[in-house]
ZAMARGU-4260 file (C-alpha; in steps of 0.2 Angstrom, whole numbers, plus 5000, padded with zeros to 4 digits):
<rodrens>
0) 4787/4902/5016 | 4780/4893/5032 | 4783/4879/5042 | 4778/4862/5048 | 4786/4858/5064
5) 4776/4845/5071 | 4776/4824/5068 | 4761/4814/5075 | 4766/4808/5092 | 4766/4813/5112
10) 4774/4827/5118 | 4785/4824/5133 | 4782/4832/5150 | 4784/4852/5148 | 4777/4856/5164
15) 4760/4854/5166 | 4757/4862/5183 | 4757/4878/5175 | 4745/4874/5159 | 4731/4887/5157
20) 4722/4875/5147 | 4716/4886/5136 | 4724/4882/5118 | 4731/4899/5110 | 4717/4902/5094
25) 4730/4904/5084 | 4736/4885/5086 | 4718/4878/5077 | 4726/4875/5059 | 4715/4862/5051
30) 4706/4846/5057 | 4715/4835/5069 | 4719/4817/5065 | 4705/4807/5066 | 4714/4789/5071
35) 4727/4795/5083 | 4719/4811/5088 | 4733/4824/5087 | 4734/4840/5081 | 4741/4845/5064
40) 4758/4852/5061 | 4760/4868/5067 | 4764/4881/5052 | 4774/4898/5054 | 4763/4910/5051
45) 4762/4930/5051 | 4749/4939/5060 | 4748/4959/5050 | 4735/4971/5057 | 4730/4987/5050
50) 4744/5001/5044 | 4746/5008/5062 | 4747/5027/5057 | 4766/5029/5064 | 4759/5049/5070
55) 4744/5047/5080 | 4734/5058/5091 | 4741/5059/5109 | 4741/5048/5119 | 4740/5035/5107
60) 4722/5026/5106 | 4719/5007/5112 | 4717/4996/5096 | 4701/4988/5092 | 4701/4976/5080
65) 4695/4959/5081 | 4704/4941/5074 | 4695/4943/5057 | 4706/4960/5055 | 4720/4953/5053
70) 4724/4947/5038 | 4736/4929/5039 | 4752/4925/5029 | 4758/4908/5030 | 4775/4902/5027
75) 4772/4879/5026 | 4791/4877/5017 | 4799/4880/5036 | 4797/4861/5040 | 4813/4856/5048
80) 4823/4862/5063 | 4841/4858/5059 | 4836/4869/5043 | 4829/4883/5052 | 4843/4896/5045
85) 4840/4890/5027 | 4823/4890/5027 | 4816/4904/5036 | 4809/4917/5026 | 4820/4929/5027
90) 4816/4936/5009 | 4798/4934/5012 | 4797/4947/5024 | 4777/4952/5027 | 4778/4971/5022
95) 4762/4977/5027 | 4764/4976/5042 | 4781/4983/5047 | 4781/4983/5066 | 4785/4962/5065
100) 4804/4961/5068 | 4814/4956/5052 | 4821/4939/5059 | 4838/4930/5051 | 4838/4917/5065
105) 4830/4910/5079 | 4836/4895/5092 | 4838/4893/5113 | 4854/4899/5123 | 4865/4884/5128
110) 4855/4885/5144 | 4838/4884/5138 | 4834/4901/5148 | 4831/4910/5132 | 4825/4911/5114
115) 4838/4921/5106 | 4832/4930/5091 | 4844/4938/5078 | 4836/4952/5067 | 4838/4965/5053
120) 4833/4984/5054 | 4822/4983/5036 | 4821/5003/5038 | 4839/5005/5032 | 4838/4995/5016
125) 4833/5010/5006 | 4839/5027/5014 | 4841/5037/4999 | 4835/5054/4995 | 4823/5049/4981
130) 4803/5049/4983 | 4804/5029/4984 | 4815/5030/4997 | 4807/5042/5008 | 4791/5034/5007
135) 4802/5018/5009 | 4808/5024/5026 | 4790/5034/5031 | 4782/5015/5028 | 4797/5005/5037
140) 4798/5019/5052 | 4789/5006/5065 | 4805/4995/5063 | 4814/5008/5073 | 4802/5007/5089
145) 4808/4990/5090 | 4822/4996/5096 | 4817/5008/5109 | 4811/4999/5126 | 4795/5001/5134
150) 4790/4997/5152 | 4775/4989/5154 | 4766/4984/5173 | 4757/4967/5173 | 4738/4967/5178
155) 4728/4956/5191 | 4717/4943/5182 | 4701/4941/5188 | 4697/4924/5183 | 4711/4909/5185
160) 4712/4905/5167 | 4710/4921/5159 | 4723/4928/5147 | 4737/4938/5155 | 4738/4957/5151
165) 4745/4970/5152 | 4747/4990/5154 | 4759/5001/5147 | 4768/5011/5163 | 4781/5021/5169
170) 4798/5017/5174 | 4793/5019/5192 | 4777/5007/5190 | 4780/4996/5178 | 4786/4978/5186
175) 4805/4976/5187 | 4807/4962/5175 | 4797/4972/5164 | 4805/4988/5163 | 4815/4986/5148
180) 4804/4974/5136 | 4797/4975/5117 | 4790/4960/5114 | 4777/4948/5122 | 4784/4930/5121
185) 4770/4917/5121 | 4776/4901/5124 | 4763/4884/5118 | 4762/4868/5115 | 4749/4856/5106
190) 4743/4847/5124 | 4739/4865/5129 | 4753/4874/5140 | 4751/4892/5136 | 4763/4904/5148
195) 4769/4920/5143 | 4785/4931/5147 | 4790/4949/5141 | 4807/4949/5132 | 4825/4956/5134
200) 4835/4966/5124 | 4852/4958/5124 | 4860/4977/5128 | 4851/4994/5128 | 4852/5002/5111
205) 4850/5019/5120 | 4862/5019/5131 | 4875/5014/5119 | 4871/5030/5107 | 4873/5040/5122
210) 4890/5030/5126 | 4895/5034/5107 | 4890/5052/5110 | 4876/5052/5098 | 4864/5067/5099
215) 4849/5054/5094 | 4845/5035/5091 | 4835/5038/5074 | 4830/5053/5064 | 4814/5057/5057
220) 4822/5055/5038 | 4830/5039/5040 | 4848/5043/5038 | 4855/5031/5052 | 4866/5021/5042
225) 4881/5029/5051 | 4875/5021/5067 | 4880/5004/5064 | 4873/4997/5081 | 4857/4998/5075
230) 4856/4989/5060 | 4854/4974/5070 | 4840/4969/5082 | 4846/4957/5094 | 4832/4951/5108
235) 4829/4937/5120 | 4811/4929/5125 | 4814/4923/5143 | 4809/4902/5144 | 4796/4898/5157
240) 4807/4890/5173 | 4796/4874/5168 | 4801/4872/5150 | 4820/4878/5154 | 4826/4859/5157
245) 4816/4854/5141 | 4823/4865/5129 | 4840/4863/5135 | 4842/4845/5134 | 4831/4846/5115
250) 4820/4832/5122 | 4806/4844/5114 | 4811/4841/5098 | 4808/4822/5090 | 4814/4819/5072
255) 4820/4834/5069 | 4803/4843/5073 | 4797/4854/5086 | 4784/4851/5101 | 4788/4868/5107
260) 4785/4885/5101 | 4784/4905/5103 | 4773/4919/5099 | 4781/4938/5097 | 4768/4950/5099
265) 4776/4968/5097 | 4769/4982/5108 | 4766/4995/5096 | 4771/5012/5100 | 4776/5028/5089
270) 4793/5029/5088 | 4803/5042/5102 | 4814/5054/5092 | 4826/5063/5101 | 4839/5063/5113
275) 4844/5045/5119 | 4848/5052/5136 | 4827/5054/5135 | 4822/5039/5140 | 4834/5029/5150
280) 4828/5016/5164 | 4833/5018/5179 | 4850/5006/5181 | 4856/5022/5172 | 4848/5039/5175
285) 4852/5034/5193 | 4871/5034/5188 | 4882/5051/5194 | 4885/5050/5174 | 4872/5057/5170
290) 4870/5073/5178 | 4880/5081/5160 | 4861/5075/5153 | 4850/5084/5167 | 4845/5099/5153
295) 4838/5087/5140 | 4818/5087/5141 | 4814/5071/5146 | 4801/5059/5136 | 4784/5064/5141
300) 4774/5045/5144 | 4757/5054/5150 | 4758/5062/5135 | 4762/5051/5122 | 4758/5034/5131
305) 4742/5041/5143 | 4740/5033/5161 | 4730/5017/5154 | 4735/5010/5138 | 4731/4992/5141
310) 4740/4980/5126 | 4728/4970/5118 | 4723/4950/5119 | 4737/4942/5109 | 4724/4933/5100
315) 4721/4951/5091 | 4736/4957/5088 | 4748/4959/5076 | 4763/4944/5079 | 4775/4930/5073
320) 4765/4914/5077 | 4772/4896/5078 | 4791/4898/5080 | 4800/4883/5082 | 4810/4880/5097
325) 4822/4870/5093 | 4838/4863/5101 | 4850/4869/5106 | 4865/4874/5095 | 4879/4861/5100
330) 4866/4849/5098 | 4860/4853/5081 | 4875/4856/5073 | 4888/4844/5084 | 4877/4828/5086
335) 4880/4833/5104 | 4866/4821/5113 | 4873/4825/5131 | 4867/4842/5136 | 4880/4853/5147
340) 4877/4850/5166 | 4868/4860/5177 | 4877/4866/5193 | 4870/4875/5210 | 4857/4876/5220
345) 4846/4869/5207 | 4839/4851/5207 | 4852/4840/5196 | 4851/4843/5176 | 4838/4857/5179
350) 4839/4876/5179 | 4833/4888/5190 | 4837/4909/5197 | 4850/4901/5207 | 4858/4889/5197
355) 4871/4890/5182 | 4874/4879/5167 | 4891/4875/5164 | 4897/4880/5148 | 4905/4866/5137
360) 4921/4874/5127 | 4922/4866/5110 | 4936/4879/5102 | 4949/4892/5109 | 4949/4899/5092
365) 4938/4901/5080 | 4934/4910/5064 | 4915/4915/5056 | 4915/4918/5038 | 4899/4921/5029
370) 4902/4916/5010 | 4897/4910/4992 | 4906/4902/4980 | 4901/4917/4966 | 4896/4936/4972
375) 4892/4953/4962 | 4902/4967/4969 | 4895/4982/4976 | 4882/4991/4962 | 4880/4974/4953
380) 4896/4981/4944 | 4906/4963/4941 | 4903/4941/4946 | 4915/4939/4954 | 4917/4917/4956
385) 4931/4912/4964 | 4926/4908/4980 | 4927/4890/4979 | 4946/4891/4976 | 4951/4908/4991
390) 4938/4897/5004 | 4950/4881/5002 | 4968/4893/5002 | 4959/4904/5018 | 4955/4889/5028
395) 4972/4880/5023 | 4980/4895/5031 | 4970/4900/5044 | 4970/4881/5051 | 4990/4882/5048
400) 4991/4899/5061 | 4980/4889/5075 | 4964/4890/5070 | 4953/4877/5074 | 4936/4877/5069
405) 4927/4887/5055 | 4908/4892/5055 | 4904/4894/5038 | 4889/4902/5033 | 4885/4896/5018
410) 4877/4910/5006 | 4878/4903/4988 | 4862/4900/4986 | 4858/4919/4986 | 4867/4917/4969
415) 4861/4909/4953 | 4878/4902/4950 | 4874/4884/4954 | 4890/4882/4964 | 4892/4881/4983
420) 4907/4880/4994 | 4899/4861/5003 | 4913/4855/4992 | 4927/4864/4998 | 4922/4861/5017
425) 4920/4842/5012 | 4940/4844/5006 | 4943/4844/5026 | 4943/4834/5040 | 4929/4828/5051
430) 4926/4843/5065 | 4935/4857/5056 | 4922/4865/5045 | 4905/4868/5051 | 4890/4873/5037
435) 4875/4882/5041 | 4867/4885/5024 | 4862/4904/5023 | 4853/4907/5008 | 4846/4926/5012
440) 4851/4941/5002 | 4856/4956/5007 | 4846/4970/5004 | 4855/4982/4996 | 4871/4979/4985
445) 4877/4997/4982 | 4891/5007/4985 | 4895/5015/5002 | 4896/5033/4993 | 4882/5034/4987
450) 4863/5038/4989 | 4856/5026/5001 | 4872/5015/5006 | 4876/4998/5003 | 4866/4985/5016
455) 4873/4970/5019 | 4859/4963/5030 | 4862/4944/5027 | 4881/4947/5033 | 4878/4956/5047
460) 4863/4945/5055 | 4877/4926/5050 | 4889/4937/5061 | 4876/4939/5073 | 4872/4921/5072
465) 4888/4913/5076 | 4893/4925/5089 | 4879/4921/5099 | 4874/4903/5093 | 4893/4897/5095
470) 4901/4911/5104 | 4898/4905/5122 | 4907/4887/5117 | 4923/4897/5111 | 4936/4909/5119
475) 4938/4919/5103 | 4932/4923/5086 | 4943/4927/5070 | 4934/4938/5063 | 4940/4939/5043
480) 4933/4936/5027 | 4941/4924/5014 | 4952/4937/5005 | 4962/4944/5022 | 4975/4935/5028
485) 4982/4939/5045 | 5001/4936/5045 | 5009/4937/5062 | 5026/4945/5063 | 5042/4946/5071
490) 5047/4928/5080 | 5026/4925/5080 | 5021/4911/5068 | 5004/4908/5075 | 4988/4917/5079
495) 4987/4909/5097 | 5002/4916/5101 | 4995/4933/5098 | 4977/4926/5109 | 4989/4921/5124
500) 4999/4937/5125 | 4978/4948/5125 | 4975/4936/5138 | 4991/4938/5148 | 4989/4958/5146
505) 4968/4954/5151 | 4963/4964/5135 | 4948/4957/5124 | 4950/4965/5107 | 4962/4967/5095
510) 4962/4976/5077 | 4971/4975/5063 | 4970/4987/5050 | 4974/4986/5030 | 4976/4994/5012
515) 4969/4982/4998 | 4984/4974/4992 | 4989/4974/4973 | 4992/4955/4963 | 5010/4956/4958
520) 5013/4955/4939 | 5023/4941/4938 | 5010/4930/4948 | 4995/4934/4935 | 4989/4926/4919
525) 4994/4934/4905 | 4979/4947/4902 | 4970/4943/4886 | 4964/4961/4881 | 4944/4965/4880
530) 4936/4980/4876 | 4920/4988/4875 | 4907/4994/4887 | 4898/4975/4886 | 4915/4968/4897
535) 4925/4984/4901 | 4911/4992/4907 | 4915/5006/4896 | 4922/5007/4877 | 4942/5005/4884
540) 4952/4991/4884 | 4951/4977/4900 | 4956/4961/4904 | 4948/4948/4915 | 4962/4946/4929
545) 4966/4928/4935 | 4979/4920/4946 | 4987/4904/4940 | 4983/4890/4950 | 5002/4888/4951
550) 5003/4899/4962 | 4994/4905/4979 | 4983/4919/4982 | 4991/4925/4998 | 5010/4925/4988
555) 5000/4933/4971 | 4994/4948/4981 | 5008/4952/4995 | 5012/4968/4990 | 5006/4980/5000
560) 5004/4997/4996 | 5014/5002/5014 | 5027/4994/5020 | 5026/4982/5034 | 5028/4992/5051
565) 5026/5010/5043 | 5006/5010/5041 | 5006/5025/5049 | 4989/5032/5038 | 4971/5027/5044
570) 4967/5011/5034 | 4952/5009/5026 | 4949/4992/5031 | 4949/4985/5048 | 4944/4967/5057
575) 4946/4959/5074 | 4949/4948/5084 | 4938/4947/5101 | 4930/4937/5116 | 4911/4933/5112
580) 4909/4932/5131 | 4914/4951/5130 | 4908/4960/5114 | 4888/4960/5114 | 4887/4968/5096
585) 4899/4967/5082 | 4897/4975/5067 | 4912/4965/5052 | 4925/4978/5054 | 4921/4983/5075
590) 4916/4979/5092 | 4901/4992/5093 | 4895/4988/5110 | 4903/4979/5124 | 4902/4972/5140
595) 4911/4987/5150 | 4900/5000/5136 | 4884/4995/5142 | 4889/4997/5159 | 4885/5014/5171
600) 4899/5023/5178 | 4898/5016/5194 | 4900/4998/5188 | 4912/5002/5174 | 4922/5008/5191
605) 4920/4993/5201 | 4928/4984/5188 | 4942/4995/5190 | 4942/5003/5175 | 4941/5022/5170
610) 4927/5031/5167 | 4926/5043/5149 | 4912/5054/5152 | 4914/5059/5132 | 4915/5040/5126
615) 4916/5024/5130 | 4928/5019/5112 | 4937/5014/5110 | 4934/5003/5122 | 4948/5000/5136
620) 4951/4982/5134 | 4955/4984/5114 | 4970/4988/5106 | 4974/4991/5089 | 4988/4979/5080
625) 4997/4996/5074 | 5012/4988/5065 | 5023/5006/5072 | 5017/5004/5091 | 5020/4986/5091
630) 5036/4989/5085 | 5043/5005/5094 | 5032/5004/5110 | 5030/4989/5116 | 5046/4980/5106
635) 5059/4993/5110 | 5071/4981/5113 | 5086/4971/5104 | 5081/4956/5095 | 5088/4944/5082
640) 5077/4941/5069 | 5077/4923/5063 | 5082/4922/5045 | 5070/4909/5041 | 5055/4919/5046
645) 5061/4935/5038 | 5073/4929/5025 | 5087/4938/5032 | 5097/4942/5047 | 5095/4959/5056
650) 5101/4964/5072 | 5091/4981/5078 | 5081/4990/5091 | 5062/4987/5086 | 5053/4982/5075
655) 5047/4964/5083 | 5027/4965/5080 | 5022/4957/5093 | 5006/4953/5084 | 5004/4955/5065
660) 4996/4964/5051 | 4984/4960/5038 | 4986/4957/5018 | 4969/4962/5009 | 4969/4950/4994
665) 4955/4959/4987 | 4948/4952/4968 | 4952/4966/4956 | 4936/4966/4945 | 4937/4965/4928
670) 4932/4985/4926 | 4944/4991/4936 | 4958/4985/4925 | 4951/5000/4913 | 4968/5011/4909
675) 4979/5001/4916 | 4994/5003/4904 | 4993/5022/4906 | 4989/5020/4925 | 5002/5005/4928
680) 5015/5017/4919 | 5030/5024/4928 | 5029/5039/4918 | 5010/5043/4924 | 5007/5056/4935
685) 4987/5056/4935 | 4976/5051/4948 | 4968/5034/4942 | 4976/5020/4952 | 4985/5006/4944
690) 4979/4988/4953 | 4993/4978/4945 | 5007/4975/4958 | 5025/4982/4953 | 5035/4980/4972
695) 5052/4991/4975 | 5067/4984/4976 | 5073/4983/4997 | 5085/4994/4992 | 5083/5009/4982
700) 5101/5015/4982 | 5104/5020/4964 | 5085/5015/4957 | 5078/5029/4947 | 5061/5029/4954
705) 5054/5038/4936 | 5057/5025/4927 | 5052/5010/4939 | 5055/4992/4935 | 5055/4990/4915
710) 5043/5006/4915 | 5030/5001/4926 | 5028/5011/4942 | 5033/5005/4959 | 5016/5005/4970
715) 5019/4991/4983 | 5030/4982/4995 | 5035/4966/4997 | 5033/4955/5015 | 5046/4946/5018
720) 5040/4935/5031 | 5026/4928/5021 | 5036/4926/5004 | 5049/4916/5016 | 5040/4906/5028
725) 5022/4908/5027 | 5020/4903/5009 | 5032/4887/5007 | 5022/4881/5021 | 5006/4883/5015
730) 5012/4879/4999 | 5017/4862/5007 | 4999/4862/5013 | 4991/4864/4996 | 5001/4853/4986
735) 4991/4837/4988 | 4976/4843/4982 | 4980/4856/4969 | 4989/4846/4955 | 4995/4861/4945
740) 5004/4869/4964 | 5011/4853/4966 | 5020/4851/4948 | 5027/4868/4949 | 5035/4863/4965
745) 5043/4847/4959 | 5050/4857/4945 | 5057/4869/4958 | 5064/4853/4970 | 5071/4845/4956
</rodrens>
């Protein structure tokens, strides 16, 4: 793919008193228009230099190739900015040169301070023990540099218009806002303003494997799958003071094409295997923390680096050329034309070192969902297409318990179904649903028990996304897919209840954890039998297992297999809820690395918190929404349950969740319903797992468990609060728009 940013037309001021002059070489694509004398649209283009041999001899030797080594991949079908997500080329990646980042997403802070980018660790796609997977990870190993900083000291020009460069240093001689960098960031635009600046990383990936107490950052095999935090690549190229104003108010970017763009040029370096406490800057090694580390051989730069390793001119190296900069979230995807405010010392609507931007909040709560209307489950085993009809019930729901707004990443297009889910958020009212079309693939479907694990990549980087595009515009983030429903309990009945009491208590995160809950018999079509390995996936007997449209998918699978308030067991299924503005990584099910994590001791204790030498998680603002410490704990006290939200009255000590749980409606694929009249038998003592709901009775006084409910087995329980108050009202919700729902009511009312 590539990547036409550019109409005919002037570009407005971006701060000529800093302009070279010099035009980057890369920027000379094709003849200029004759009549009007501008340049041609700028395409997104790949820079890929020779295989860098991942083990060279120490210190590493300077490259020196030329421009005509390179060898250039363009990617003309990126041609618009406000489909920048759908249309970069994610599954295009350039694979032959390996150090370029994997990027998912690109766009500016709501400051215009930075360049946010959001990319993918392509190294873990295939971590399998087979000879195609080792040599997979061997070719993919520079992906893993890019997470490991390197400092870097800037060198005195010697003409006014030559090209800055510079040198890889030390920690003690490198330049202080270099320290800690990866990337160069060239910033150009057509009229000639070229100004570089070395990027950030938005938290230090080795420090947070220390924090976790992980003996290395990477190994040699590959094997890192464990280590979620670094599946993700999260960086930031620093904005030129002068083009900070620009970019924030989108004035750089006319008919929905940009004026402005960026280079990332990756300084190349071996990888550094070993311990993470190795190679810390200095905000951390100068921490009394670290004197438990003082016996692990530090990283040797003479060494490995030498004293005079001087990065080459940009126009030779290896790089992402011609990134859009485009506008500013709110903008692109609110139609906000008024740009946040600037406030202090800085000149009025301008940035600068001294001065914040005020941060416009859209939302309290919100939820992020990446989604399709059909998917395979994990090993390609079973399409699963009801996506369309969970997305409409989920968000029916979710906007019924106080969420407000939904960022829905749209990924249907990564499957040849010919559906989507546009439909479904049309269904809704101006301002509730927001689509960004997310048409990537993940890179690797399979199981998580397996050789080389599943990779999820596209999910993990439209998380990513819309923490940190939309994050800084809302207080929290709902962070559930389309088949968990989160039901608060005891006198609760809204999720912004349970927000208010996290921000009365000051904690940032909570968790809920979950069994998959089973579809209750009586709520489910009745099964027309298959068989044979074509359908069943083996030659048994099967059926294809549907839930009327009668009925709901949150009443059809409540029936969990604990009963609410006595999951007592680690469940295998986990999500949050959390503050953007405090989580700096989240991986689906966890908050990986926080604001407090990423912190030394000595901070972590100015903000009055407690310092774990061992661990920083759980982290100290989080707590889990255990139904039994909820209830016993924190609720131990006498309470009188409404009989409308738990369908009868009960006077007690305990048991008032002050928060709630989770109901997993996961799909039961059409394989797993193999055996299930031996399975789903009360007489069956084996140990397959019957996935068809059977609930016990609330009172098992004289039930003879053995021969269960008309010989099928009791394997779930019933909530009551949902069957009695949460389903009638979504019910109610649902009605006008599912015809079928609605007739089965007007029976019931009549």
């Amino acid at each position: 793919m590539a990547i036409a940013l550019r109409k005919n037309g002037p570009l407005p001021n971006v701060g000529s008193s800093i302009r070279t002059g010099v035009p980057p070489p890369s920027l000379a694509v094709g003849d200029y228009n004759n009549e009007k004398n501008t340049p041609p649209p700028r395409v997104l283009t790949a820079y890929l230099e020779p295989k860098f041999q991942s083990t060279p001899e120490q210190p590493i030797p300077p490259r020196t190739w030329t421009r005509d080594d390179l060898t250039r991949q363009e990617f003309p079908e990126l041609s618009s900015c406000s489909k920048l997500p759908e249309q970069w080329p994610v599954d295009d990646y350039p694979e032959d040169d390996p150090f370029l980042p994997w990027i998912h997403d690109v766009f500016p802070t709501h400051d215009g301070k930075f360049i946010q980018f959001v990319a993918q660790n392509k190294r873990r796609c295939k971590t399998g023990s087979t000879k195609v997977d080792v040599e997979a990870a061997k070719h993919f190993e520079p992906q893993i540099t890019l997470f490991e900083h390197v400092p870097v000291k800037k060198l005195d020009k010697t003409k006014p218009n030559e090209e800055q460069r510079y040198r890889i240093a030390s920690h003690e001689d490198a330049d202080p806002e270099t320290m800690a960098t990866r990337f160069l960031c060239r910033f150009t635009s057509d009229d000639g303003f070229d100004e570089t600046t070395l990027s950030v990383y938005n938290f230090d990936y080795e420090w947070a494997s220390l924090r976790k107490h992980q003996k290395v950052l990477f190994h040699e095999n590959g094997r890192d799958t464990k280590q979620v935090h670094t599946s993700q690549l999260l960086f930031k190229c620093p904005v030129p003071l002068s083009l900070q104003d620009t970019i924030r108010n989108g004035s750089s970017v006319i008919d929905d094409y940009a004026t402005l763009f960026v280079d990332v040029v990756p300084i190349r370096t071996p990888p550094r295997y070993g311990h993470p406490a190795a190679f810390l800057q200095p905000y951390y090694t100068k921490s009394k923390a670290m004197s438990r580390y003082e016996n692990i051989p530090s990283f040797d730069i003479e060494k490995e680096w030498g004293s005079n390793h001087i990065l080459p001119p940009i126009g030779t190296s290896g790089r992402w050329a011609n990134i859009p900069i485009c506008k500013p979230s709110l903008m692109t995807y609110y139609g906000d034309e008024e740009p946040p405010a600037a406030k202090g010392n800085g000149s009025p609507g301008a940035t600068d070192t001294t001065g914040e931007v005020e941060i416009e909040k859209k939302h309290k709560l919100v939820s992020c969902l990446w989604a399709s209307a059909g998917y395979a489950t994990r090993g390609e085993r079973f399409a699963i297409n009801d996506g369309q009809r969970r997305l409409f019930e989920w968000i029916t729901y979710k906007r019924m318990l106080g969420v407000e707004h939904f960022y829905l990443y749209e990924n249907s297009g990564a499957h040849p179904t010919g559906e989507s889910l546009h439909s479904v958020a049309d269904k809704f009212p101006p301002g509730v649903v927001t689509v960004i079309n997310w048409p990537s693939q993940i890179c690797n479907n399979r199981p998580n028990n397996v050789d080389s694990p599943g990779e999820r990549s596209s999910q993990y980087a439209a998380e990513a996304s819309c923490r940190l595009r939309f994050g800084p515009h809302v207080d929290w983030i709902a962070q559930f897919d389309i088949d968990e429903y989160l039901v608060p309990m005891g006198n609760l009945t809204s999720i912004t209840q349970i927000v208010d009491k996290l921000d009365e208590e000051g904690n940032k995160i909570v968790a809920f954890g979950s069994w998959r809950a089973w579809p209750r018999r009586r709520f489910i079509e009745t099964p027309e039998v298959m068989s044979g390995r074509d359908d069943c996936g083996r030659d048994q007997r099967c059926f294809q297992l549907r839930i009327p449209m009668n009925y709901t998918m949150l009443q059809s699978y409540n029936c969990d297999r604990q009963k609410p308030g006595e999951k007592v067991k680690q469940m295998p299924a986990e999500k949050q809820i959390y503050r953007p503005d405090y989580v700096l990584h989240h991986f689906i099910h966890y908050s990986t690395v926080t604001t407090t994590s990423n912190m030394n001791q000595e901070d972590v204790e100015k903000a009055g918190l407690k310092w774990n030498g061992w661990s920083a998680f759980p982290d100290q603002l989080q707590r889990f929404g255990d139904e039994v410490t909820e209830g016993t704990d924190i609720a131990r006290f006498t309470i009188q349950l409404n009989s409308e939200l738990m369908g009868d009255s009960h006077t007690g000590v305990g048991f008032c969740l002050l928060s709630g749980l989770m109901i997993h409606t996961k799909a039961v694929a059409t394989q797993d319903t193999v055996f299930w009249e031996e399975t789903c038998s009360a007489s069956y003592t084996g140990s397959g797992t019957c996935r068809l709901g059977t609930p016990f009775p609330d009172d098992m006084t004289g039930v003879d468990e053995t021969k269960g409910d008309e010989g099928w087995k009791f394997n779930c329980y019933i909530n009551k609060k949902v069957d009695n108050f949460f389903v009638p009202r979504l019910e109610e919700d649902l009605r006008k728009q599912i015809p079928e729902l609605d007739q089965r009511l007007r029976m019931k009312e009549s």
